[in-house]
PASEBA-1860 file (N, C-alpha, C; in nm, 3 decimals):
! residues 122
1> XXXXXXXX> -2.732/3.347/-15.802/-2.861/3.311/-15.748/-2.955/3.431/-15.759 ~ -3.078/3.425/-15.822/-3.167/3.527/-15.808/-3.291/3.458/-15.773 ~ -3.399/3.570/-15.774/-3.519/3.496/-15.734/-3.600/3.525/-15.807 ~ -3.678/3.361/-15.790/-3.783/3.340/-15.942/-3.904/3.346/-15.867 ~ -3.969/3.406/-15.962/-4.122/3.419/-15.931/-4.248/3.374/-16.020 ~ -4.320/3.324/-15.979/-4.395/3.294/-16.145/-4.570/3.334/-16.091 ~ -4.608/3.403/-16.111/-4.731/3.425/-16.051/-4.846/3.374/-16.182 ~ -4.956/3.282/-16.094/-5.011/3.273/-16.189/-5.168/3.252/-16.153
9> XXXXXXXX> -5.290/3.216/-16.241/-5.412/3.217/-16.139/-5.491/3.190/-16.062 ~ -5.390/3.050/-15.999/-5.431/3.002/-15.851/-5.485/3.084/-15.763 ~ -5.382/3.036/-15.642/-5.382/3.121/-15.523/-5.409/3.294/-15.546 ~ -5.432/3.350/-15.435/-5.396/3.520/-15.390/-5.238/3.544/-15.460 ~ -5.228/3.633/-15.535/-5.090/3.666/-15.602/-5.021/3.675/-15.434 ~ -5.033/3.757/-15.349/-4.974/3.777/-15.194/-4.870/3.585/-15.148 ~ -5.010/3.552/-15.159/-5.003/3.419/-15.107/-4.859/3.343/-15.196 ~ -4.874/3.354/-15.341/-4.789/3.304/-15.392/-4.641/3.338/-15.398
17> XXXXXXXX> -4.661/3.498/-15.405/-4.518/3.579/-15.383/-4.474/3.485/-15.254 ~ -4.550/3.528/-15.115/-4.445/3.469/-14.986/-4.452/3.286/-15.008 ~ -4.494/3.225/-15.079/-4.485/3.046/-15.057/-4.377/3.096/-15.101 ~ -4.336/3.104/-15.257/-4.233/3.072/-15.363/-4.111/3.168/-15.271 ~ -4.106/3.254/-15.224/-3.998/3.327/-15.148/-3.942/3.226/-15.019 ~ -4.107/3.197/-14.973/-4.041/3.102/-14.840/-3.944/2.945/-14.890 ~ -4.010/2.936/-14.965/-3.934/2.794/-15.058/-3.828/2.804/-15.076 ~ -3.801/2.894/-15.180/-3.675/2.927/-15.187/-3.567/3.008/-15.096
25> XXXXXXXX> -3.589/3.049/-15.004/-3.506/3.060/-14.878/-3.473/2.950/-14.810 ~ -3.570/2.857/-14.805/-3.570/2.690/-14.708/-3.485/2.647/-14.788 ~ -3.500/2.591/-14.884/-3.480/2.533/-14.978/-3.296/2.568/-15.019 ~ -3.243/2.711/-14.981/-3.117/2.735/-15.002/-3.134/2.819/-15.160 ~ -3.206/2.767/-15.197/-3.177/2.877/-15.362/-3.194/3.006/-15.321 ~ -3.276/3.076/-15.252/-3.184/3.228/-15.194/-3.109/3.151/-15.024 ~ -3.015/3.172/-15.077/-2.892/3.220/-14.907/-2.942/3.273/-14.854 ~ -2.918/3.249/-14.689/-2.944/3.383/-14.606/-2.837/3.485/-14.616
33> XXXXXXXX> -2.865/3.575/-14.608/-2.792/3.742/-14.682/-2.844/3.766/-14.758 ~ -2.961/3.722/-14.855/-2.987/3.738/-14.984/-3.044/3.853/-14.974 ~ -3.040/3.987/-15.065/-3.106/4.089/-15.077/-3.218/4.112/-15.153 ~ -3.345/4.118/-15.142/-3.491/4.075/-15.156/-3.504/4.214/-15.231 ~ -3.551/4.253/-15.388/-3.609/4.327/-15.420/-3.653/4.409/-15.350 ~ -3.689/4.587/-15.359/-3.742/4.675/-15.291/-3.917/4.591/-15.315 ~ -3.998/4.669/-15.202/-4.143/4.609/-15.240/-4.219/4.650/-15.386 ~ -4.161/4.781/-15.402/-4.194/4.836/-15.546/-4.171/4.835/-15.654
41> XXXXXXXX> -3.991/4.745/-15.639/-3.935/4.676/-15.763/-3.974/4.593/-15.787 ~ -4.001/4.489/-15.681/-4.101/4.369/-15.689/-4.202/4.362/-15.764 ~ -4.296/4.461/-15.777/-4.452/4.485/-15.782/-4.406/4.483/-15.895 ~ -4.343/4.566/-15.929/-4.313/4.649/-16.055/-4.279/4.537/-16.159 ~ -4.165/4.431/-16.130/-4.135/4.340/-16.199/-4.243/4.248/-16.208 ~ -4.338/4.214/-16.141/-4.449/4.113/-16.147/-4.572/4.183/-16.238 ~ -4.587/4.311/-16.239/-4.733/4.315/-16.251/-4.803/4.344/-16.147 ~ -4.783/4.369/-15.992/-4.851/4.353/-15.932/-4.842/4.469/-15.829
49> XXXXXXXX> -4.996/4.520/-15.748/-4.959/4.622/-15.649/-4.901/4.595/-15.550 ~ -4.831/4.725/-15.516/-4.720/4.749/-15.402/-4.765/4.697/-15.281 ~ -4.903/4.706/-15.218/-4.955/4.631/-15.112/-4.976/4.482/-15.131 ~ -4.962/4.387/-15.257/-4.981/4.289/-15.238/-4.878/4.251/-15.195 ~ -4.758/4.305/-15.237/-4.586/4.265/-15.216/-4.547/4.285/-15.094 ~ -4.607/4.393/-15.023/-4.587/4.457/-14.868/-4.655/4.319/-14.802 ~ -4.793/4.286/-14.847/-4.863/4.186/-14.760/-4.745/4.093/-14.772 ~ -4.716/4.024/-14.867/-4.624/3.898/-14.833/-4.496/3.942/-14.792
57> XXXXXXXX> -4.435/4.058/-14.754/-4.307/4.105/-14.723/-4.339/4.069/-14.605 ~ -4.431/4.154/-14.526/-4.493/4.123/-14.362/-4.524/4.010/-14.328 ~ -4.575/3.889/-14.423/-4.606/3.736/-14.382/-4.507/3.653/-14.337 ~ -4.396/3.682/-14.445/-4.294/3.663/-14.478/-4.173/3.675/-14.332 ~ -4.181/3.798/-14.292/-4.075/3.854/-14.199/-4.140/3.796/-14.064 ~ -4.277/3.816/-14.053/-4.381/3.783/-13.916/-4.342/3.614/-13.922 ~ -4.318/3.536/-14.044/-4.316/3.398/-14.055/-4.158/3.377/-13.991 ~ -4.021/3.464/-13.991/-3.912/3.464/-13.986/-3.820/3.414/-14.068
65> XXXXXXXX> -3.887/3.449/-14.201/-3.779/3.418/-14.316/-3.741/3.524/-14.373 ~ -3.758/3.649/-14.350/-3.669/3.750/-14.423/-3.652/3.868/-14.268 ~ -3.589/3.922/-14.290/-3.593/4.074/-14.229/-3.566/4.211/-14.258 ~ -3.635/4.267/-14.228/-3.586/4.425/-14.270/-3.505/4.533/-14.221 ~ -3.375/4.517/-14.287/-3.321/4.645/-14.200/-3.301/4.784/-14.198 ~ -3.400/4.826/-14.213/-3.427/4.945/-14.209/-3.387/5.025/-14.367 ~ -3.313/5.097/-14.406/-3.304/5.150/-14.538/-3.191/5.058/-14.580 ~ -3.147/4.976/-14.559/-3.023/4.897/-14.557/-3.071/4.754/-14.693
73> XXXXXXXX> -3.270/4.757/-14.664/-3.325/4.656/-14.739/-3.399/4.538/-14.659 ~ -3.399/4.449/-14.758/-3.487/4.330/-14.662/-3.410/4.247/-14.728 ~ -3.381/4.127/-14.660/-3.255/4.009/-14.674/-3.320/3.865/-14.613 ~ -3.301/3.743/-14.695/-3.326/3.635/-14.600/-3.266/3.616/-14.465 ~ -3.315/3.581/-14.412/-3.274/3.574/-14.260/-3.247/3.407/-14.235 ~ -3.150/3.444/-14.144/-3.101/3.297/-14.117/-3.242/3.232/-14.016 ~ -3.354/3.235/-14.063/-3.469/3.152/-14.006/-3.447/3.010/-13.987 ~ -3.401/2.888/-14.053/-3.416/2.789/-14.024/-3.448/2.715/-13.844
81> XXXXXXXX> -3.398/2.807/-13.745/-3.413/2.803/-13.576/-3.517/2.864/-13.531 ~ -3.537/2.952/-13.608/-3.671/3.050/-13.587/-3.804/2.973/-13.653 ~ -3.804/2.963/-13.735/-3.901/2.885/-13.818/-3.917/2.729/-13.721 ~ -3.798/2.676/-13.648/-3.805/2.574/-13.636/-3.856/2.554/-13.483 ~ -3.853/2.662/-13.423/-3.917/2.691/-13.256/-4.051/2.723/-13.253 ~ -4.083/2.825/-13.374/-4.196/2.855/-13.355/-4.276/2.724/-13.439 ~ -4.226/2.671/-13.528/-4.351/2.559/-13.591/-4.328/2.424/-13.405 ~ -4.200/2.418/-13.320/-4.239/2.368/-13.227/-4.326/2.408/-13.116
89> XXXXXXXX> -4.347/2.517/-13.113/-4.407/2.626/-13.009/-4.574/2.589/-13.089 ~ -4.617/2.578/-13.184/-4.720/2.562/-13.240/-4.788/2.394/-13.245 ~ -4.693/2.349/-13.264/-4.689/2.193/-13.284/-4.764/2.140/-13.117 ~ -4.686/2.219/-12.962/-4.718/2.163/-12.858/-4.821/2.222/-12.796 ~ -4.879/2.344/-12.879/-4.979/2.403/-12.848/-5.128/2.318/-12.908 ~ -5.132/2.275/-13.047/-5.170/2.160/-13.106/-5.191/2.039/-13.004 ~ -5.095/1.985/-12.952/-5.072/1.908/-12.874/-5.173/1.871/-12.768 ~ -5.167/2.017/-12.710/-5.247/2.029/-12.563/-5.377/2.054/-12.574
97> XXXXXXXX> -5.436/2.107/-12.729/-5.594/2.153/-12.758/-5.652/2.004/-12.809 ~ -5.571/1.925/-12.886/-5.606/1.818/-12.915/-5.670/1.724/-12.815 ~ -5.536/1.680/-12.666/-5.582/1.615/-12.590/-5.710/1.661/-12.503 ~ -5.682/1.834/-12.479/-5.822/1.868/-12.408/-5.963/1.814/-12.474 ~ -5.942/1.809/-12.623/-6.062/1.792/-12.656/-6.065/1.663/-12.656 ~ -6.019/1.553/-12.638/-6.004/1.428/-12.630/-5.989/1.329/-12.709 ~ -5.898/1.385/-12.861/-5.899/1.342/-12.978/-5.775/1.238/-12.944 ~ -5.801/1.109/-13.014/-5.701/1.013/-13.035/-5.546/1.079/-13.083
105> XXXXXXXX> -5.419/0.992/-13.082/-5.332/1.041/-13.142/-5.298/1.050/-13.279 ~ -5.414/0.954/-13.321/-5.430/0.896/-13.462/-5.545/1.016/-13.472 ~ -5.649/1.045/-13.484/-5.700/1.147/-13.509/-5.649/1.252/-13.509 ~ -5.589/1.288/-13.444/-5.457/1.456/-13.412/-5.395/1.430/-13.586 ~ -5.302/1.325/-13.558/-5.188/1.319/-13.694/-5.291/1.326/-13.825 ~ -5.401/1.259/-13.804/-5.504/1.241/-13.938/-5.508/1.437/-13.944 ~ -5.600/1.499/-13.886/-5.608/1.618/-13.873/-5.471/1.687/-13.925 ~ -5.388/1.685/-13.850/-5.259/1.746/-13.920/-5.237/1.722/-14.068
113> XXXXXXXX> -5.190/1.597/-14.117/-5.207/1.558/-14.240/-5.334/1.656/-14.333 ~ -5.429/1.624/-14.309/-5.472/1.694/-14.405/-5.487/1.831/-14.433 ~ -5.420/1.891/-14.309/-5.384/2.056/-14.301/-5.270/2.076/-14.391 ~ -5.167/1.979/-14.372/-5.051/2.037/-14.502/-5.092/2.001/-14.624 ~ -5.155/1.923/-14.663/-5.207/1.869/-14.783/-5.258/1.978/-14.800 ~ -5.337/2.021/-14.766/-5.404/2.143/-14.821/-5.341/2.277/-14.772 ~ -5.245/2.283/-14.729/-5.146/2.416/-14.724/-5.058/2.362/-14.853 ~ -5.007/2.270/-14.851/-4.903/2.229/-15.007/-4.972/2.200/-15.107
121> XX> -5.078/2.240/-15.127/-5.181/2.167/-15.225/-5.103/2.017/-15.306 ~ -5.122/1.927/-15.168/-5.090/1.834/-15.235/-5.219/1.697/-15.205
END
């Protein structure tokens, strides 16, 4: 298993490094244990600067799909519980701004919907 990257001229190169990383961690094509390129090997293999790779390293780890252990590297992290509390921790926060403002439940889900659509560009 290695990890594929394909950067191209969509999105923020940043943006694309952490989707395609987060994907493929969810997704199982990197394992958790997986050992994640240094940020500079990264860069280095893409084409791309060391801070764009740092930005999505930090999106990435702040999101709870990788972690860093110190000189040891950065590794997928067993996120699937983490990822899955905090998108609930977000979801009931959603929840409670919606009803304050007095939006239907069908308006809420409409709203949601078209937030992933346009986070998945789909």
């Amino acid at each position: 298993m290695t990890l594929k990257i394909h950067i191209d001229e969509g999105a923020a190169p940043y943006e694309q490094v952490r989707a395609q990383i987060s994907e493929q961690a969810r997704s199982g094509a990197l394992p958790v244990g997986y050992k994640l390129p240094t940020v500079r090997g990264l860069a280095e293999e893409l084409g791309l600067a060391a801070n764009t790779v740092a930005k999505a390293y930090r999106a990435l780890e702040s999101d709870g799909v990788i972690e860093t252990r110190g000189r040891n590297g950065t590794f997928v992290a067993a996120a699937g519980s983490a990822a899955e509390r905090e998108a609930a921790s977000a979801a009931q926060a959603y929840a409670e701004r919606v009803h304050r403002l007095g939006l239907s439940e069908s308006a809420a889900l409409d709203a949601v919907r078209d937030a992933l659509r346009a986070a998945y560009g789909s």
